[in-house]
Wavefront OBJ file of the C-alpha trace (Angstrom):
o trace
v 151.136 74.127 1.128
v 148.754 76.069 3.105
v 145.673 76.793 1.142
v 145.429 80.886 -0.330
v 141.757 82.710 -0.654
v 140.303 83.246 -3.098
v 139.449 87.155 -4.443
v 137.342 88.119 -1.833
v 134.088 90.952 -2.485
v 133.186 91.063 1.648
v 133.376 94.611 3.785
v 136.619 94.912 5.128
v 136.006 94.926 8.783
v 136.381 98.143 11.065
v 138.629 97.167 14.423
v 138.382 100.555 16.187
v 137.778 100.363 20.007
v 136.911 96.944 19.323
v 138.812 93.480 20.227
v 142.287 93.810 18.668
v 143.025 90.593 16.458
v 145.423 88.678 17.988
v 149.311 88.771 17.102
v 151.477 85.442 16.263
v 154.447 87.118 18.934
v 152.040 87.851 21.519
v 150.879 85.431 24.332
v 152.888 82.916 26.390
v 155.212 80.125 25.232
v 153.085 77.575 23.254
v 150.631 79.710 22.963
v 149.201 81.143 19.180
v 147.295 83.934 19.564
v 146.026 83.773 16.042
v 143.858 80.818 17.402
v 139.921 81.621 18.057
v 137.602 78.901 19.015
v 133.687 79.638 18.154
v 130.832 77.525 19.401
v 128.101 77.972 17.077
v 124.854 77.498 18.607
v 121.127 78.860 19.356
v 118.758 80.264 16.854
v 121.951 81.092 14.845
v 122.065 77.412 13.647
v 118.520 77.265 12.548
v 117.520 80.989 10.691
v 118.972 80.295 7.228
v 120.231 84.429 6.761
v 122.177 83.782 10.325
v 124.171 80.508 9.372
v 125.029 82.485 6.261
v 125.967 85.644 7.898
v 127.963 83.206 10.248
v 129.879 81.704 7.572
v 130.871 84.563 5.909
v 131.879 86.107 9.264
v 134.196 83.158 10.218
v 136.242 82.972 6.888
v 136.439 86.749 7.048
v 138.155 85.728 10.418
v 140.737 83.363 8.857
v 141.222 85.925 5.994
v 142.163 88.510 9.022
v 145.002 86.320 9.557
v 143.314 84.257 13.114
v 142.840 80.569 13.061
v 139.283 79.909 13.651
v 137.764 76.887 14.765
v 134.201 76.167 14.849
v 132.448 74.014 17.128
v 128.558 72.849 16.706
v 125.773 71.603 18.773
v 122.495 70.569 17.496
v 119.843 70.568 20.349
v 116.932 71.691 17.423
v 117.579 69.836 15.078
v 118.170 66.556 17.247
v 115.016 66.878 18.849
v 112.993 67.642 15.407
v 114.465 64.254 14.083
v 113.956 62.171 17.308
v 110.240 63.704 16.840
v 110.200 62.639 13.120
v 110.740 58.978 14.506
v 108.332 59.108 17.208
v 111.150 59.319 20.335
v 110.404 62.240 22.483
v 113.137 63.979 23.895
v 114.243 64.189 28.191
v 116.902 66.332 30.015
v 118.065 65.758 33.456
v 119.797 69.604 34.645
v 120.214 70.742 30.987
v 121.820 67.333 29.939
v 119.457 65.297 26.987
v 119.286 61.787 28.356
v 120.816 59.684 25.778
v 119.707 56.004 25.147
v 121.259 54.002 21.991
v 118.350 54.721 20.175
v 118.876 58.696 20.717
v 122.847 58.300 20.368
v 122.139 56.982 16.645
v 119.901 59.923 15.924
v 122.664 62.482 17.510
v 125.608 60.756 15.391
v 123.086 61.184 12.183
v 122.151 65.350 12.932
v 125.251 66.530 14.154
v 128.105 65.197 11.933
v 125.516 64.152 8.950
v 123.283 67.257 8.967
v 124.551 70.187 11.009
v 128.136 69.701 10.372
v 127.876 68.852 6.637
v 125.496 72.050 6.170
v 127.932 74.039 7.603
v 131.246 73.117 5.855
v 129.017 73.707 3.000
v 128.265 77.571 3.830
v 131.662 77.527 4.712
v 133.199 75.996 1.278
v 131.219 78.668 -0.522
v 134.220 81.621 0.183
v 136.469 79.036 -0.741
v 138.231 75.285 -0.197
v 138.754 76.097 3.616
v 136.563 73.822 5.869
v 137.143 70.333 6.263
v 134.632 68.330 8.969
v 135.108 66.146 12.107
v 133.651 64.895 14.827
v 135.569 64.164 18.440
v 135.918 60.682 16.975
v 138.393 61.388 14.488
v 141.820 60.451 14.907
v 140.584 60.818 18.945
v 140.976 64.038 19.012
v 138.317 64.085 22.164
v 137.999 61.065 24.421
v 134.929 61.112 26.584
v 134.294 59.969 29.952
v 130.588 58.664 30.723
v 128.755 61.322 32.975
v 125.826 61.981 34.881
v 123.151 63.958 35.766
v 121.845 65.187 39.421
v 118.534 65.031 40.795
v 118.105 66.115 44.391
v 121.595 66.009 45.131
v 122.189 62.419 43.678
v 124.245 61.570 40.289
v 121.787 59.570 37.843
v 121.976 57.851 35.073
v 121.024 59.311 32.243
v 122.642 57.045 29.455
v 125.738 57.778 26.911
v 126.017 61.263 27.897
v 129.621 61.931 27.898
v 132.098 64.748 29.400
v 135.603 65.296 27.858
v 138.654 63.784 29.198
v 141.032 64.412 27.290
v 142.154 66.179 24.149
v 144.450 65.362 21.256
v 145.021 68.560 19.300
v 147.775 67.556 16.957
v 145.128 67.003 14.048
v 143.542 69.730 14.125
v 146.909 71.956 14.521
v 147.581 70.544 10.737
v 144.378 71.767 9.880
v 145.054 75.252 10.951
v 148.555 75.441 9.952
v 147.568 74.206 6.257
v 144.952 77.637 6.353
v 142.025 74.902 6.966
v 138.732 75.834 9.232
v 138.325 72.818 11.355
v 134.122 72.043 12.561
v 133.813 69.625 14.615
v 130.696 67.847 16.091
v 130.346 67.584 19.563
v 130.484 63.969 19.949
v 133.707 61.787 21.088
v 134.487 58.110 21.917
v 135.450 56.887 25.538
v 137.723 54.639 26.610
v 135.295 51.895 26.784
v 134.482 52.007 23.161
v 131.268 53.746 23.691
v 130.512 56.826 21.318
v 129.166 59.738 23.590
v 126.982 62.500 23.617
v 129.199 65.549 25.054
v 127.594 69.039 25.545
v 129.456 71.553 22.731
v 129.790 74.101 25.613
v 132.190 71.743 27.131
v 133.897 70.798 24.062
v 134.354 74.131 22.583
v 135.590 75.253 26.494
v 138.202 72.248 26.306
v 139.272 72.619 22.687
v 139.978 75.654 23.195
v 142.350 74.709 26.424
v 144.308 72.729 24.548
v 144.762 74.522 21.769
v 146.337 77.123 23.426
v 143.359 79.238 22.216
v 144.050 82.949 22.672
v 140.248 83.329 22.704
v 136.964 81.749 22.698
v 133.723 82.927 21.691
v 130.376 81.591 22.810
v 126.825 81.995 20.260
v 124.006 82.081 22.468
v 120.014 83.711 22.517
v 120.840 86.643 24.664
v 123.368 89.608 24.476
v 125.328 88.241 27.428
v 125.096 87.607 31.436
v 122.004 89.512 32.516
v 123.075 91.375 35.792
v 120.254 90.370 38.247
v 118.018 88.443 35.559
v 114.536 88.802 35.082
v 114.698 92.132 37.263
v 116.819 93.560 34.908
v 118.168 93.063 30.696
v 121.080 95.192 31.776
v 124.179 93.172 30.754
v 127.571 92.403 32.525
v 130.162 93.785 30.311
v 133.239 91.780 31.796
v 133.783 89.842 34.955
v 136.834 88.095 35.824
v 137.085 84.936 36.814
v 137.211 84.774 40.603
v 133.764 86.922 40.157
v 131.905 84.525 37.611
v 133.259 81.770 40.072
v 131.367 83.890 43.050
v 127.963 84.414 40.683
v 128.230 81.105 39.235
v 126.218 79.080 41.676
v 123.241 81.843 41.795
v 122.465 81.439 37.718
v 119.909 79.268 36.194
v 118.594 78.046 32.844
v 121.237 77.830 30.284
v 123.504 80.618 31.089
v 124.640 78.149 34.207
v 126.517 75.229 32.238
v 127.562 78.213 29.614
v 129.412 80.092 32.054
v 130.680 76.865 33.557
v 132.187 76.097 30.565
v 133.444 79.177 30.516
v 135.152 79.562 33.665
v 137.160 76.504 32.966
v 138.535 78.233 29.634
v 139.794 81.394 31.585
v 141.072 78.748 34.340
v 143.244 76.809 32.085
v 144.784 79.524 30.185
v 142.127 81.036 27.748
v 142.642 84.496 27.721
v 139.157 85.605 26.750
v 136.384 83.793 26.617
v 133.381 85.891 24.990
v 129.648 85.488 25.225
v 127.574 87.235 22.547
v 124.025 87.340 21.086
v 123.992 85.290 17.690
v 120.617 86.009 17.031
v 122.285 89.273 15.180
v 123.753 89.222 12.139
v 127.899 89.509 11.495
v 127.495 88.763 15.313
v 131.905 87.422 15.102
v 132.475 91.017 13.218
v 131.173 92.763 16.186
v 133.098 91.107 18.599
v 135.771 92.114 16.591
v 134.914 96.035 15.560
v 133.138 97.022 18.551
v 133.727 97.943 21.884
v 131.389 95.888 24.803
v 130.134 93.723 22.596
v 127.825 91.050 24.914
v 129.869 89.658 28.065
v 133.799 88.903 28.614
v 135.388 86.736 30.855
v 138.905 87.386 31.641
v 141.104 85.339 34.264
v 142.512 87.078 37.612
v 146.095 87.147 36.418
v 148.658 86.181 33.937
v 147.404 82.846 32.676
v 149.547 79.850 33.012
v 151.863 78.364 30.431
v 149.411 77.014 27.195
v 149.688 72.952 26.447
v 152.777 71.948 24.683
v 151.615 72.400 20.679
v 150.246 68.981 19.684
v 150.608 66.917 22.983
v 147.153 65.471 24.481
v 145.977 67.494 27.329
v 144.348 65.404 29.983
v 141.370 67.436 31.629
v 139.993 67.214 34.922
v 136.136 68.569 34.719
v 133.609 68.017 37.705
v 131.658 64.619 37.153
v 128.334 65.902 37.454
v 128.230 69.393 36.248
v 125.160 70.623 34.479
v 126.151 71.129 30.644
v 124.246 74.002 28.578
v 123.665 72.914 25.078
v 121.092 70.465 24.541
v 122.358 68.470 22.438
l 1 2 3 4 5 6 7 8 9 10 11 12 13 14 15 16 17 18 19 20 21 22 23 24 25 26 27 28 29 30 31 32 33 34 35 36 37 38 39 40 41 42 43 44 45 46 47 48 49 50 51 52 53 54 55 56 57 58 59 60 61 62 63 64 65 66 67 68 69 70 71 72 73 74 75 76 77 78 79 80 81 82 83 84 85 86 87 88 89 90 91 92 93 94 95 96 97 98 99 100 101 102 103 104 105 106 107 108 109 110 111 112 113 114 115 116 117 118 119 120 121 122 123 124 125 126 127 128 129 130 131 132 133 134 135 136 137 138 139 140 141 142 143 144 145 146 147 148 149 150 151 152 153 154 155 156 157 158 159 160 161 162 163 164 165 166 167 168 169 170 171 172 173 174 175 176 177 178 179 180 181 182 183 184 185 186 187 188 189 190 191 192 193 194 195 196 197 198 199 200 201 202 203 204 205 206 207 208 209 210 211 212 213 214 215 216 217 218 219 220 221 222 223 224 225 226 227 228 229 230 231 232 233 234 235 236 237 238 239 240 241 242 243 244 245 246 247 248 249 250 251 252 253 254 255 256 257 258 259 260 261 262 263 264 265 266 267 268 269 270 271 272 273 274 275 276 277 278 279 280 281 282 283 284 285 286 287 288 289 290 291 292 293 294 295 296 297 298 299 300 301 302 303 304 305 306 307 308 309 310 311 312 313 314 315 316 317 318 319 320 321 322 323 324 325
């Protein structure tokens, strides 16, 4: 029996001129648009007031009537712990080059600290969120990657990107009224656990969900226009004009939009990048028009992924990923 809230005190949320929330009818076959995929990420996961505010904003999300699903990084807190124990942290293009000794220190932060921290904040408004990590019941299966330098791929250790996705799990979750957060790490093939960037993962859960939307936490309000010349944000771009832009970004916004590009490629409808660094950040997406940067495909998206079948995912093999983590 799907699980009821509890009483709730929170604002009720005003949706004029802002993102309508998705209906169950709407959207193509096998598609539900009630589903919304967040990645939560940036100073967000690290300013205690923020990961409250982001709580609260996420069950108010579910209690809307959407299916949210929340999925974490932990680039700040990995490297704080790897500093506790002496091991200094490297990136090759945005990608934290993983040993075994790192990979331990990973598993421990994200699905023993970040992700447990969160279900708690979560669990507060009620018995909603239950945790996982890509592991579970293989819901992701990774696929070793690598990084570029100078044009060549190197190796830069149990780094992994996804390959494919098995969303029947976590489409119990949702249809029992449970908030799924997952950690960004999966097992490949080989047996190896990897390291997998939570841009990517959120981008590819979201895929084969069938997400109707996805909605990316970041530092900044959005895609700077012509960045540092000018803070003026892009508003909305479709695809086929993030795919022209893509290649002249840098820093982290690359790998995000990446990621993000592949979502309105393989059926997302939306895929939104906001500032998390302000509070109820998910409400405003919500209640207010232009709210940081959308990314809408070209055309009517193709058919969604068959509800819980794996989807198999073809990703470039050495693409730069975002998060740090």
């Amino acid at each position: 029996m799907p699980v009821s809230s509890r009483p709730s005190r929170r604002r009720t949320w005003s949706r004029g001129g802002g993102v309508p929330p998705p209906s169950r009818t709407q959207g193509g076959p096998g598609r539900d648009r009630r589903t919304v995929v967040v990645k939560f990420g940036g100073s967000a996961m690290v300013n205690d007031p923020l990961k409250a505010a982001f709580a609260q904003d996420v069950v108010e999300l579910r209690d809307m009537g959407l299916r949210p699903v929340v999925v974490h990084g932990g680039g700040p807190q990995i490297s704080a712990q790897l500093a506790r124990l002496g091991l200094g942290s490297s990136f090759a293009n945005g990608l934290r080059i993983t040993t075994p000794e790192v990979m331990d220190v990973v598993r421990m932060v994200l699905a023993g600290q970040v992700q447990r921290e969160l279900v708690g904040l979560l669990n507060e408004h009620g018995p909603f969120a239950v945790g996982m990590t890509g592991e579970d019941a293989r819901t992701m299966t990774a696929v070793k990657r690598y990084g570029v330098v100078n044009g060549e791929p190197v190796d830069i250790g149990l780094v992994g990107d996804v390959a494919e996705i098995d969303p029947s799990v976590l489409r119990t979750l949702l249809a029992d009224g449970r908030i799924p957060v997952i950690s960004s790490i999966a097992r490949g093939a080989d047996g190896l656990v990897y390291n997998v960037n939570a841009d990517t993962a959120a981008s590819a859960l979201a895929v084969a969900l069938g997400a109707e939307q996805l909605v990316m936490l970041t530092d900044v309000p959005g895609l700077y226009r012509d960045w540092p010349a000018t803070h003026e944000v892009v508003a909305r771009l479709t695809a086929s004009e993030l795919g022209a832009l893509l290649p002249t970004l840098t820093g982290g916004m690359a790998p995000k939009m990446e990621a993000c590009l592949r979502a309105v490629r393989s059926g997302v409808s939306s895929v939104r990048v906001i500032d998390g660094r302000a509070r109820h950040c998910l409400s405003r997406v919500f209640g207010e028009p232009g709210v940081g940067t959308e990314i809408t495909p070209d055309g009517p998206t193709g058919l969604a992924p068959t509800p819980g079948s794996p989807v198999l995912l073809h990703t470039p093999p050495h693409s730069p990923a975002g998060d740090r983590t």
